[in-house]
C-alpha positions in Angstrom: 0.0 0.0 0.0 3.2 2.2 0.0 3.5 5.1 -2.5 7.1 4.1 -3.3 8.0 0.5 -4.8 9.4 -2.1 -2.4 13.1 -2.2 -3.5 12.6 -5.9 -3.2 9.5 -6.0 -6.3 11.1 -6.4 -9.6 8.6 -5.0 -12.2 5.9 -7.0 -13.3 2.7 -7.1 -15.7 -0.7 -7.9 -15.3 -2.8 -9.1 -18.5 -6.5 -9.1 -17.9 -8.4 -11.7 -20.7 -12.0 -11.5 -21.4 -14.2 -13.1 -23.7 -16.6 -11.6 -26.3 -19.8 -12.1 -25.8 -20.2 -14.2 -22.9 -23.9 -14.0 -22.0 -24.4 -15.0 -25.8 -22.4 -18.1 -25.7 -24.2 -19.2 -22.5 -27.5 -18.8 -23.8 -26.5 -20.5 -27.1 -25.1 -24.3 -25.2 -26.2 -23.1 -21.5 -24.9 -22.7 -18.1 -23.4 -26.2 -17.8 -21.8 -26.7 -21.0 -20.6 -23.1 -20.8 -18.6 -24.2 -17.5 -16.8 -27.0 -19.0 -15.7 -24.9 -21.8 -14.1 -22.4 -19.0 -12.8 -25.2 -17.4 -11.0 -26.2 -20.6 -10.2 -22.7 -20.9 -8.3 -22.1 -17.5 -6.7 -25.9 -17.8 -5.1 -24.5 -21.5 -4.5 -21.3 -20.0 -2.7 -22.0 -17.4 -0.6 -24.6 -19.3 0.3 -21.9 -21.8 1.2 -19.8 -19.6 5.0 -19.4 -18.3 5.7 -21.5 -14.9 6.3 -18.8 -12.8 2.7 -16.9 -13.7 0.3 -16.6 -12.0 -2.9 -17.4 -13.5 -6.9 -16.4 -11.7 -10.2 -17.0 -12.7 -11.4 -13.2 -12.1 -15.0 -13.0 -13.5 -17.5 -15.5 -15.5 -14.7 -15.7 -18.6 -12.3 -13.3 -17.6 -8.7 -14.4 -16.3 -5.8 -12.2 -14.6 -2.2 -13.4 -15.4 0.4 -11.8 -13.2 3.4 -12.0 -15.2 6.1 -11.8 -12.4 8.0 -10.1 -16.1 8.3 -6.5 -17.2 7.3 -7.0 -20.8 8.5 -5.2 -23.6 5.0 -4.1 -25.8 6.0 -6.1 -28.3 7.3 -9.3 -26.0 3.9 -8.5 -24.2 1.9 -8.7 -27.4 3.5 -12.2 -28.4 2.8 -13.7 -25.2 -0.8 -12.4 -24.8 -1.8 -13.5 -28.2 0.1 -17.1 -27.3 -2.4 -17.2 -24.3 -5.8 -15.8 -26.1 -4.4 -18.6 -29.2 -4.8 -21.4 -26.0 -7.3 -20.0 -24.8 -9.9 -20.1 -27.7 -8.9 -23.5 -28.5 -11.9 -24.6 -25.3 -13.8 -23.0 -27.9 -13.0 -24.5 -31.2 -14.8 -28.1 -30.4 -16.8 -27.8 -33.4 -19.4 -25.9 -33.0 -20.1 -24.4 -36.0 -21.9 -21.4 -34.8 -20.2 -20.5 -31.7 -17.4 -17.9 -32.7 -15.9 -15.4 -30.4 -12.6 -13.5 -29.5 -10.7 -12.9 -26.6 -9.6 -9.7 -26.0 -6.7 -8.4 -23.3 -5.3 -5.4 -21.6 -2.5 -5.1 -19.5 -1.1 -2.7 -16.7 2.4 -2.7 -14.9 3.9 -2.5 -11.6 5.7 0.0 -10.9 4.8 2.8 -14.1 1.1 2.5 -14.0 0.7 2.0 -10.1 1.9 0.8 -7.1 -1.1 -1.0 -6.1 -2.5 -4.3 -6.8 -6.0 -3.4 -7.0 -5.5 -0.9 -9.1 -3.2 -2.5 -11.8 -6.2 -5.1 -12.3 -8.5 -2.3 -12.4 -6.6 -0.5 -15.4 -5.8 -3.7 -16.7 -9.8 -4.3 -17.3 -10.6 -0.9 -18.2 -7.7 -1.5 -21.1 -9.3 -4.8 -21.9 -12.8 -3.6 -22.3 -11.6 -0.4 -24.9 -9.8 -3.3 -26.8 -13.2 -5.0 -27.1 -15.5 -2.4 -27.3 -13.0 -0.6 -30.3 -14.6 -0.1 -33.8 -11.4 -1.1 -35.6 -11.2 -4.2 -37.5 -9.2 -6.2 -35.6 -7.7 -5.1 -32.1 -4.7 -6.0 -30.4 -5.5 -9.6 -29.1 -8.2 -10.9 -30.7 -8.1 -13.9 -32.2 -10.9 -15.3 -33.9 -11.8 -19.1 -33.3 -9.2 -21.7 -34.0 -10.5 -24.8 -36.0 -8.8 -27.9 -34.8 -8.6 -31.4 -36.0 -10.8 -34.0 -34.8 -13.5 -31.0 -34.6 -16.1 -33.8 -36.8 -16.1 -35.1 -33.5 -19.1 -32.7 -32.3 -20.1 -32.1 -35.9 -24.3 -32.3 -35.7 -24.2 -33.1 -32.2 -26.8 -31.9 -30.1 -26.2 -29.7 -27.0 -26.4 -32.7 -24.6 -24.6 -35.1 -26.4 -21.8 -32.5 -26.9 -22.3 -32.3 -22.5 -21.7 -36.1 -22.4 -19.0 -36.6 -24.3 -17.2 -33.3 -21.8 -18.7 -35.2 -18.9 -17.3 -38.8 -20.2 -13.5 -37.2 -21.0 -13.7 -35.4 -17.3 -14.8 -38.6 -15.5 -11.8 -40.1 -17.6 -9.4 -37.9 -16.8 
């Protein structure tokens, strides 16, 4: 809570993700199938992410990674697309209609505050002008990945698609 950086705190970055469109995606394959996909999503995440991040489930689809890194914008950039890349892969099981992007902001310790609350705060607020820009594509969207083996859901219906994520969980 100190106005001055601990001499002992290296720099350090937060990136705040969010998904597009949440409520839409929930509606469209429901509450339970939408929590396996975040599931999926935090398990990739977090397995993308470098060993000594932190990853956190903030908000419905929205994850904090505390990069314990100062990041160079265009180091920063890389990495966060490498996450949102990940990321949307939970979402690239083959439903056809479900698209969406994942957008990110970031904020770091010590040049844009000293306090933790704060850098996620300005963090989000970057995020959501990412998301809510008008220009074609912004910095860290990615638009859904197809992957092979996606004919696997191919003209499934909602619960069969919830099986077959139930089945592979209870499988490990």
């Amino acid at each position: 809570s100190s106005d001055s950086p601990d001499s002992a705190c290296r720099p350090f970055t937060v990136i705040y993700l969010g998904i597009d469109h949440f409520d839409t995606i929930t509606r469209t394959i429901g509450h339970k199938s939408t929590d396996l996909f975040i599931q999926n999503m935090a398990h990739r995440l977090r397995e993308a992410a470098d060993t000594t991040d932190m990853v956190a489930r903030s908000d419905n689809a929205d994850f904090v990674i505390l990069s314990k890194r100062s990041l160079s914008p265009e180091a920063e950039k890389k990495y966060a697309d490498k996450l949102i890349k990940e990321s949307l892969r939970a979402f690239a099981a083959g439903i056809d209609s479900m698209k969406t992007g994942i957008h990110y902001g970031s904020a770091h310790y010590p040049v844009d505050s000293r306090h933790g609350g704060e850098l996620i705060t300005l963090a989000e607020e970057r995020m959501n002008k990412a998301s809510s820009s008008e220009a074609g594509t912004n910095e860290g969207t990615i638009e859904r990945v197809a992957l092979p083996g996606e004919e696997v859901f191919r003209n499934k219906t909602k619960n069969e698609i919830i099986s077959i994520f139930e089945r592979a969980i209870t499988d490990g």
